[in-house]
N, C-alpha and C positions, 0 to 999 in steps of 0.2 A: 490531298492524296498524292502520293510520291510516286513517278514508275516503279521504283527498285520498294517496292512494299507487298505485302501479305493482301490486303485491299485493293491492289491496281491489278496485280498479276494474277491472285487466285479467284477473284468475285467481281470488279468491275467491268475488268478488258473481258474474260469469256462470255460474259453473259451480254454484254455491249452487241460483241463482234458475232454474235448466235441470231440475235433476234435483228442485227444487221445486216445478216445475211440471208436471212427468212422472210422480212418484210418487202412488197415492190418498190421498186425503184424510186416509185415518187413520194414515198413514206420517207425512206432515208433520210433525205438531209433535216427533215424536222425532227425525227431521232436520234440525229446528231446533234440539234441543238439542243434538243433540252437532255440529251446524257452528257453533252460537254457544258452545260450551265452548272449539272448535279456535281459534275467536275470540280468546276470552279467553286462551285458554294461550299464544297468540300471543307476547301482550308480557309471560309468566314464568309456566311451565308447574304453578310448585310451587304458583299461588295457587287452582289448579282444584280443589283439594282445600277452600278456604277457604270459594270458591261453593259448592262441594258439601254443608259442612256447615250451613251456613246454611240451604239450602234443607231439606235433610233433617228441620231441628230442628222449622224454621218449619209445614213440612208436618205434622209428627207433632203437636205440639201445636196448630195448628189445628181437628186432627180430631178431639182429646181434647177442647178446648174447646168443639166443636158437639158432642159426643157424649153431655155428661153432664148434668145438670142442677142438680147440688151447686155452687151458687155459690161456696166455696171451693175445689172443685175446677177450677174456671174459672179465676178469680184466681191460683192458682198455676198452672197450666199458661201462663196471662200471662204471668205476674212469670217465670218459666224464661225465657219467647222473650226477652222484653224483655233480659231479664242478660243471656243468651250473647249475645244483636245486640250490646247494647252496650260489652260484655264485649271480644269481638274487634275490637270499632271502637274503643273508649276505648286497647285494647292496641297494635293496629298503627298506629292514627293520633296516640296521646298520648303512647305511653311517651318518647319521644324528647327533648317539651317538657315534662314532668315530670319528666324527668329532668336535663335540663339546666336549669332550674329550681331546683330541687333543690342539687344541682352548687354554684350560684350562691349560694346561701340557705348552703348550709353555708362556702363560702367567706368571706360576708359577719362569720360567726360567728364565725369562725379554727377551725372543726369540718374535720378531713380528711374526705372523701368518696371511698370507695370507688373504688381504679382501675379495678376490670373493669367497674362499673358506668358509667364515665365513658365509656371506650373502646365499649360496648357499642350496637351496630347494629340497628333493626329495619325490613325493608322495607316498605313504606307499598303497601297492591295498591292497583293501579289500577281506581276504580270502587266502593270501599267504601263510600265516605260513600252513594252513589244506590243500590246494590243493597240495603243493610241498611235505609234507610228506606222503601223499597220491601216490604221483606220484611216489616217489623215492620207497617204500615199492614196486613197478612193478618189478621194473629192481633190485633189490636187491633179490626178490622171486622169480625170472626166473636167477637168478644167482646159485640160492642155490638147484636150480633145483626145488622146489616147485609150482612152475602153469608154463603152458603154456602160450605163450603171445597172445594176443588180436586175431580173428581170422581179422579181417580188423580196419582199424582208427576211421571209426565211432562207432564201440563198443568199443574204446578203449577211445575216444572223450566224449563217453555218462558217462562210469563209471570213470572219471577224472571230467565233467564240470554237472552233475547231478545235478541240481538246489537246494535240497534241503539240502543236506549235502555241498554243493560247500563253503559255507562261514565260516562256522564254523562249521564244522563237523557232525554227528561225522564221523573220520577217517575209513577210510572203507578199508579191505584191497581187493585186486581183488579175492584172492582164496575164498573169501565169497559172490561174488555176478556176476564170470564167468559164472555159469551154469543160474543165473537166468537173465542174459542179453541175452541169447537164447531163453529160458524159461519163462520171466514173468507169475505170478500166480496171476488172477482174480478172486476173489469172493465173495460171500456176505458177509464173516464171517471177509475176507482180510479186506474188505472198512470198516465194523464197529470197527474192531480195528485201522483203522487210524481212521475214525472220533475222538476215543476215546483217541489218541494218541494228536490230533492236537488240539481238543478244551480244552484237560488241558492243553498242551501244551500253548495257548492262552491266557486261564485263568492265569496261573502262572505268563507271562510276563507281561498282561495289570490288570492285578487286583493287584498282589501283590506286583511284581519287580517294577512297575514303580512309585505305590503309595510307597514306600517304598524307592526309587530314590533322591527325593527332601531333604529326613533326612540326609540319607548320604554325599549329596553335601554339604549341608549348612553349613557343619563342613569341608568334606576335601579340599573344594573351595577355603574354607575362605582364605581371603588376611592376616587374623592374628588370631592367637590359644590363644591372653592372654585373650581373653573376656570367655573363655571355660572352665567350671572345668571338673574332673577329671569324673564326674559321665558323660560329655556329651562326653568325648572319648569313653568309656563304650559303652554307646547310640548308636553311631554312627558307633561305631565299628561292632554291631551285625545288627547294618541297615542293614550296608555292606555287610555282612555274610548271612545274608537270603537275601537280592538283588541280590547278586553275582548267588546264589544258585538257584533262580527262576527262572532267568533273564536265563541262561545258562542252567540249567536242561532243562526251557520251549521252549526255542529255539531247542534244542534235542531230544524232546518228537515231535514235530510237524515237524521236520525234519523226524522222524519216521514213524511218521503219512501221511507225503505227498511219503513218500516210498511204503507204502504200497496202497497208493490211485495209484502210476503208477504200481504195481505187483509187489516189492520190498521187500526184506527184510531186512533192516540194522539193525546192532548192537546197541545195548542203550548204553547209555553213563552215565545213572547215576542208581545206585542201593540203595535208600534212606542212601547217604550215613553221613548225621549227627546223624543216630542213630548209628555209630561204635562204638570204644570203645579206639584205638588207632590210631595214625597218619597211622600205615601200612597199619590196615584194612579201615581204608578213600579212602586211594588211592586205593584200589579194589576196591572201589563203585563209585569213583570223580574221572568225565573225563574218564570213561575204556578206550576208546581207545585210546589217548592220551598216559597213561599210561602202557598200553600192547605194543605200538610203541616205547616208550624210553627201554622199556626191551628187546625189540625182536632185534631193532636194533644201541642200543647203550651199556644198561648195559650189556646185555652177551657176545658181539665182545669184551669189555673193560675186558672180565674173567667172571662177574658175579659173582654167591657165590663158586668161585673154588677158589684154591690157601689161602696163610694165613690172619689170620681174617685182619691185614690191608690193603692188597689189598682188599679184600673184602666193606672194610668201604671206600676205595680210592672208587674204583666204585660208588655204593651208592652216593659217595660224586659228582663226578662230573655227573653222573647222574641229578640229581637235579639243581646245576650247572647250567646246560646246558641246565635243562627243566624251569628253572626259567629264564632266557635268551631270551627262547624261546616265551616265552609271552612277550616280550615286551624288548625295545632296553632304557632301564633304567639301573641305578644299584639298585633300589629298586628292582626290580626284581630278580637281581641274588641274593641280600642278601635273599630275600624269599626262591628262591631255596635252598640256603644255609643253613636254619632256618629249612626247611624241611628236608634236607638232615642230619642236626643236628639231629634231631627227630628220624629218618629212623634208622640212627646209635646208638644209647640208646635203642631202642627195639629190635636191632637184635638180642642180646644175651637172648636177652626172648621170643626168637622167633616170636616177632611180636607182642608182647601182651604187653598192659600201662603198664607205671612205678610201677600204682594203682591195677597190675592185680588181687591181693589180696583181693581188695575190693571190694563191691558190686559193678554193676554193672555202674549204676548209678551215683557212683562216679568216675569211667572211663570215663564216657560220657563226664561229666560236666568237669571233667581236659582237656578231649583233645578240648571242645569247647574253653577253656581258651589259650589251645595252635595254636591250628588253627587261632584265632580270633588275636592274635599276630601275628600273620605270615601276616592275610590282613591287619591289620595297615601297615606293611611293604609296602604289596603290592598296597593298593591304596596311600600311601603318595605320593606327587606330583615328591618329589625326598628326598634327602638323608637329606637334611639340615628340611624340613618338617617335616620328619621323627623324624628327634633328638627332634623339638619342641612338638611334638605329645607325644612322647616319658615321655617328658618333665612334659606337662599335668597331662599326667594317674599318676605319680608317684608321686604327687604335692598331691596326697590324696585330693584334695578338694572337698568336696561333700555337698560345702553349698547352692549351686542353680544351676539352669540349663538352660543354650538357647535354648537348643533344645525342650524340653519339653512341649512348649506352645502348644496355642490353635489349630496352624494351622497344627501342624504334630501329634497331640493325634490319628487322622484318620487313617493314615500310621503304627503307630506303631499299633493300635490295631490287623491292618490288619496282620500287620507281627508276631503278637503274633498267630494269628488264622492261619495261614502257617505254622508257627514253629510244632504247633500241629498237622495239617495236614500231615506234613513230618514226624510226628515219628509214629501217628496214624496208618497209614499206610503199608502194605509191599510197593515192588519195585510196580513203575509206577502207584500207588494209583488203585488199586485191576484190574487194563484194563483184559478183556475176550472176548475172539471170542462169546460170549452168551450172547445175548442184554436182559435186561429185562426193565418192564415199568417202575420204578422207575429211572433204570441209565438213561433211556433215555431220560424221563424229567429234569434230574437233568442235564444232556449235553447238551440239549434245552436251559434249564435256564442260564447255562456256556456261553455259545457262546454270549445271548441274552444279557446278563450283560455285555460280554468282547468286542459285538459290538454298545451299549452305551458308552461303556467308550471310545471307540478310538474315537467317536464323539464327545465328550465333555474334551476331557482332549492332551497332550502333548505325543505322543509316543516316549520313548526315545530310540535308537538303540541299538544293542544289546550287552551291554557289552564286550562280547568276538571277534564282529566284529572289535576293535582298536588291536586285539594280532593276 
């Protein structure tokens, strides 16, 4: 079940948010788990059993862990949560490229390789990668002694399988939303900043990402790159790049939004972050919590910026590594990590600041879109060998005509020209305030009323970041 659908917005969410508003207080959060389980089983019923366990394990060994005092009895109740998270996440998100890997490795060899193995299928749940680091930050912050664990399962159930953050984020950790699973806050000023949260939210996805969707496929689909010059890698490149951005910011924003519709308050996950200046400062604005989770529990356990500067740049390095991995069981992915991690390492010694720090502003900006936008040719190529052809293209300088260009996508790029400027226009979250006035709220009238034509008449694509 998709936000931007006929079933989220006309029959699930009102009738959710009706009998969530009607029931006491101590009814709720179990109304919330089991309408965010019907959520999740929505889009494949067999995976509710996947949530289930995770939650179950994560919750018992948390409580072992605050329970006892035997510092190796901690450590191993740890080391449990941490295996089975990683365990069922390395299985249903790796076996697939491990084994096709594998496959490849023993071919290279002239080794046969197992036909059932070859043939062999494993479903990927939607939402794994966000729920299991979500989970594991529990038992890792009740290890370090920083929160307390759940006071029973169903609160621990509700802020684990929480419908609106559950698929793709953003990552939530528990010390930021224990007190308000006691506590939900209702009020006027709450619901107008989720409405204002959810319907740009909305807009972002069905107006810009998705008209913008069709550019980027037609190029990285393609069964063959020689009909493409060099100017529609360009094209297609920055499709991508405002797709990516809308598509996953607006899924964020309305995950926000419906947090605050049940008395919630999550963390944002994007801080207009194309107006930076360097790759470092992106990543404070791109994916925060994503990004405050590879630091708090990978880059600083690995040292972080202690020790000498090539540990330092080690870090860093598999940081990225392992957060480019993390999206996705490709090696286009890890070479992105790696691209980025590239990056990361070039600005440390200038503290975080472009190559170009020197220069106007402006031409900071424009260099790191040149380097970002490199980094998603990486990331959407289909795989490695794509990749090279892609590669191939852009450097082929030709810029005598263009496929893409035509009649039937001038619509989508204009679109995404008038986004581009939206997003720098703007500060964070395009100016949202707890103070309605008449203007915004005709103008969120008009949002919704556009964003709910459009799902009537056009193709809703899912949401980007629900395949990582």
């Amino acid at each position: 079940m998709l936000f931007p659908s006929h079933e989220f917005l006309f029959y699930f969410l009102p009738l959710l948010l009706a009998v969530y508003y009607a029931v006491p207080d101590r009814s709720r959060r179990l109304l919330l788990v089991v309408g965010s389980y019907f959520f999740y089983g929505w889009f494949d019923p067999r995976m509710v059993s996947l949530l289930l366990v995770s939650t179950v394990v994560d919750y018992l060994c948390g409580g072992r862990i605050h329970a006892t005092n035997d510092p190796r009895r901690k450590k191993r109740f740890l080391t449990l949560s941490i295996l089975i998270n990683l365990g069922l996440l390395g299985f249903f998100k790796y076996f697939m490229f491990a084994n096709r890997s594998l496959g490849s490795l023993f071919a290279v060899a002239g080794v046969a390789y197992p036909d059932a193995l070859l043939s062999a299928q494993v479903v990927l749940p939607i939402g794994i990668s966000f729920f299991t680091f979500q989970s594991m930050s529990y038992t890792i912050d009740i290890y370090r002694g920083k929160v307390r664990p759940a006071a029973n399962l169903i609160d621990f159930a509700c802020y684990i399988a929480m419908f609106p953050q559950l698929i793709a984020g953003p990552i939530v950790r528990y010390s930021a939303i224990a007190d308000q699973l006691r506590r939900p806050v209702f009020n006027t000023a709450r619901f107008y900043l989720g409405l204002q949260f959810f319907v740009i939210g909305l807009a972002k996805k069905v107006l810009l990402a998705d008209n913008l969707a069709p550019l980027a496929e037609a190029f990285y689909d393609a069964e063959s790159f020689a009909v493409f010059s060099s100017l529609d890698v360009v094209t297609a490149t920055i499709a991508y790049s405002l797709q990516i951005y809308f598509d996953f910011s607006g899924y964020s924003d309305m995950a926000v939004g419906l947090g605050y519709f049940l008395g919630y308050k999550f963390p944002q996950n994007f801080a207009s972050p194309y107006k930076s200046a360097s790759i470092s400062e992106l990543w404070r604005r791109w994916h925060i919590t994503l990004s405050e989770w590879l630091r708090d529990y990978l880059y600083i356990p690995l040292g972080g910026s202690r020790g000498p500067r090539w540990a330092v740049y080690r870090n860093l390095g598999l940081t990225m590594l392992l957060g480019g991995l993390w999206h996705g069981a490709n090696w286009t992915y890890v070479l992105w990590g790696a691209w980025q991690g590239l990056w990361l390492m070039i600005e440390r010694p200038l503290g975080g600041r472009s190559v170009f720090h020197r220069a106007p502003r402006i031409v900071q900006v424009v260099w790191l879109h040149v380097v970002w936008s490199l980094g998603w040719l990486l990331f959407r190529a289909a795989d490695l060998t794509a990749s090279g052809k892609i590669f191939g293209r852009l450097v082929a300088f030709d810029l005598t005509g263009s496929q893409l260009l035509g009649q039937s996508f001038r619509l989508p790029l204009v679109v995404g020209v008038i986004g581009l400027v939206v997003a720098f226009g703007f500060r964070n979250s395009w100016e949202i305030s707890e103070r309605p006035t008449w203007m915004k709220s005709a103008g969120l009238a008009l949002l919704f009323l556009l964003s709910a034509i459009a799902l009537f008449g056009s193709v809703v694509h899912p949401f980007l970041y629900f395949q990582f």
